[in-house]
DRENSESE-327026 format. One record per atom (N, C-alpha, C): residue in one letter; x, y negated, z. Coordinates in steps of 0.05 Angstrom, whole numbers, plus 5000, padded with zeros to 4 digits. Layout:
BEGIN
aXYZ;...
***
This chain:
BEGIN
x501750235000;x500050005000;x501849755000;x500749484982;x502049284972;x502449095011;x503949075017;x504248855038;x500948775029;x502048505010;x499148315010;x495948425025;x496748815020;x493648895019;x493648935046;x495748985067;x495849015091;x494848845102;x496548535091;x494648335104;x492248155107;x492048335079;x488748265070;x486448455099;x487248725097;x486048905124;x486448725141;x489148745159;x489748565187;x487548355184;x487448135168;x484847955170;x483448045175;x482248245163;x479348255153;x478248455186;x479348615195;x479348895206;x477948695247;x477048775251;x475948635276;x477848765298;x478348945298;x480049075316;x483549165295;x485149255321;x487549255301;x487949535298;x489049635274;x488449845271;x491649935262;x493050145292;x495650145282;x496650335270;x494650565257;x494450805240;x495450685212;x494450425203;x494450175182;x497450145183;x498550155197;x502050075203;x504250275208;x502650485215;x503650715216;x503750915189;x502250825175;x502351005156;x503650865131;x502950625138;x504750425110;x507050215116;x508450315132;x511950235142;x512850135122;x515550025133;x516349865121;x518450145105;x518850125076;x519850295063;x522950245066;x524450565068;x527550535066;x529750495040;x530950455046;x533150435031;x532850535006;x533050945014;x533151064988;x530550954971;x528350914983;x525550954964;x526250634950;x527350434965;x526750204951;x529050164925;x531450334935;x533350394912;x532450494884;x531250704898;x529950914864;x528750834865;x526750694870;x525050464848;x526450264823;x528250204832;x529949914829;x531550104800;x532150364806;x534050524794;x532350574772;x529450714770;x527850744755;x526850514737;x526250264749;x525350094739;x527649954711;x529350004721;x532949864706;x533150104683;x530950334686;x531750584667;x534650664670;x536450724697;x538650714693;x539351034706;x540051254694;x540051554707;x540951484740;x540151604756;x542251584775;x544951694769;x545051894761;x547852004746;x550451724742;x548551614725;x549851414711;x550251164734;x548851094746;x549050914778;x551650984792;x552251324795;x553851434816;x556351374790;x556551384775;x558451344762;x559551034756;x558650874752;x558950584745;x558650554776;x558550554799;x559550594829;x562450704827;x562450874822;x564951034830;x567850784811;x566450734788;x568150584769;x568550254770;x566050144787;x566549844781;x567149764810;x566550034828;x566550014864;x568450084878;x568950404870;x570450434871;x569850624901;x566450684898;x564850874910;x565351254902;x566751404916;x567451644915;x564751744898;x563551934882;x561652014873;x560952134892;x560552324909;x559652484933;x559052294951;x559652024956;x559351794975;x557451674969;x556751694943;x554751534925;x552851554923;x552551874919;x550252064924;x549052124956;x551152004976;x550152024994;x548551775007;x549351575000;x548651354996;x545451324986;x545351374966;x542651324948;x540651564961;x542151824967;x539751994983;x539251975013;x540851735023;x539451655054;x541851895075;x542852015064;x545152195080;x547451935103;x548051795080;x549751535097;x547551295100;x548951155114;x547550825109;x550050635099;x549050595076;x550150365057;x551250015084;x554149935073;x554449805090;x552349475072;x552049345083;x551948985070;x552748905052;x555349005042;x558048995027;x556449075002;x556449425008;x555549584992;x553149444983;x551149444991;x549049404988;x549149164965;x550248994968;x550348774952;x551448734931;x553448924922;x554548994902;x552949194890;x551949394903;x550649574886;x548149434870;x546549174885;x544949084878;x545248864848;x548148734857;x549448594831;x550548854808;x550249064814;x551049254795;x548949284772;x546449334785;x544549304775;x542849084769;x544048884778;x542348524760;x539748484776;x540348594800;x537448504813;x537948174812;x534648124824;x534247864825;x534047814852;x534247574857;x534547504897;x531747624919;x529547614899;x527247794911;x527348094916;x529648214899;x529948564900;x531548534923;x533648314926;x536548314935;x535148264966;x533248234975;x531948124994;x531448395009;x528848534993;x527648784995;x529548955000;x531348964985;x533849214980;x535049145013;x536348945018;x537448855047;x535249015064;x532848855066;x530748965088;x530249175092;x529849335072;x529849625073;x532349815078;x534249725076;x536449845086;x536949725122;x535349515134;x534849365152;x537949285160;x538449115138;x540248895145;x539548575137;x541148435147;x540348215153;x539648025122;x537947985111;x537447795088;x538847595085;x539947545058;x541047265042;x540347015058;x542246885070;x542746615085;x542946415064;x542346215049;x543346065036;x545345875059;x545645835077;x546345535091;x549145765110;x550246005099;x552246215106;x554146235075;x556846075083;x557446095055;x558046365036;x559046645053;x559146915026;x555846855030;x554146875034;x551946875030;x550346724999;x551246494993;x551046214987;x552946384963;x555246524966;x555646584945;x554746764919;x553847014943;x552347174931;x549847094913;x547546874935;x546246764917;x546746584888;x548646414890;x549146374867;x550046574840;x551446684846;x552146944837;x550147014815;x547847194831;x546047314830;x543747114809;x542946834819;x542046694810;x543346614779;x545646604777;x548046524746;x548446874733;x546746954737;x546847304722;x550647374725;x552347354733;x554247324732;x555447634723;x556847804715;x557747924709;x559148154732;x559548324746;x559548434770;x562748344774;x563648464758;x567448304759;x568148154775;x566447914758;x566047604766;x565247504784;x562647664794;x560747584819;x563047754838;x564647964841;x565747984853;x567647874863;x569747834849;x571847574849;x571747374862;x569747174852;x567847004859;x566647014897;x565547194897;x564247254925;x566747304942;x567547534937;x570747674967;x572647464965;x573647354930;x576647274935;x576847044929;x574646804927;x574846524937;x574046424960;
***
């Protein structure tokens, strides 16, 4: 269920109903990844590989990663997300769902990443850019 429709119920609902919250959590990591992975049409195959190659993500690390075995650091997370060209709304979701802390604009690597992300930048680039200025 869409957020929006959650809080369309919570209004509407005279009593609170925490079966409503319990059953429609906030989604993890892996599920919000393979969405993101599916939606980009990108194999996972091919993810664990362009990781392993532009990251520098072990392939067995990668796969552990995306199946919820490890938890992805911040780091990770943010590069894997510029790997794939998300936009600051996925990059948001993707953070939350892995439950780390969301894009600061007024935190400068933060401030960088958003620009980054915002200028389509090239992962290289956005990397460079973000760690080594």
């Amino acid at each position: 269920m869409k957020t929006s429709q959650i809080e369309e119920r919570l209004s509407a609902e005279e009593e609170f109903d925490e079966n409503l919250i319990r059953e429609n959590g906030c989604p993890d990591f892996c599920t919000v990844i393979a969405e993101y992975i599916k939606e980009k049409g990108i194999p996972r195959s091919e993810l664990i590989k362009r990781m392993n190659i532009d990251m520098n993500i072990d392939k067995n690390y990668g796969y552990q990663l995306l199946n919820g075995t490890r938890a992805p650091t911040r780091n990770y997370i943010i590069q894997i997300g510029l790997l794939l060209g998300l936009d600051i709304g996925s990059f948001q979701a993707l953070l939350k769902a892995a439950k780390k802390k969301p894009l600061y604009v007024r935190d400068m690597f933060d401030a960088k990443v958003f620009y980054a992300v915002k200028h389509k930048m090239e992962l290289d680039k956005a990397i460079d850019f973000i760690w080594n200025t």
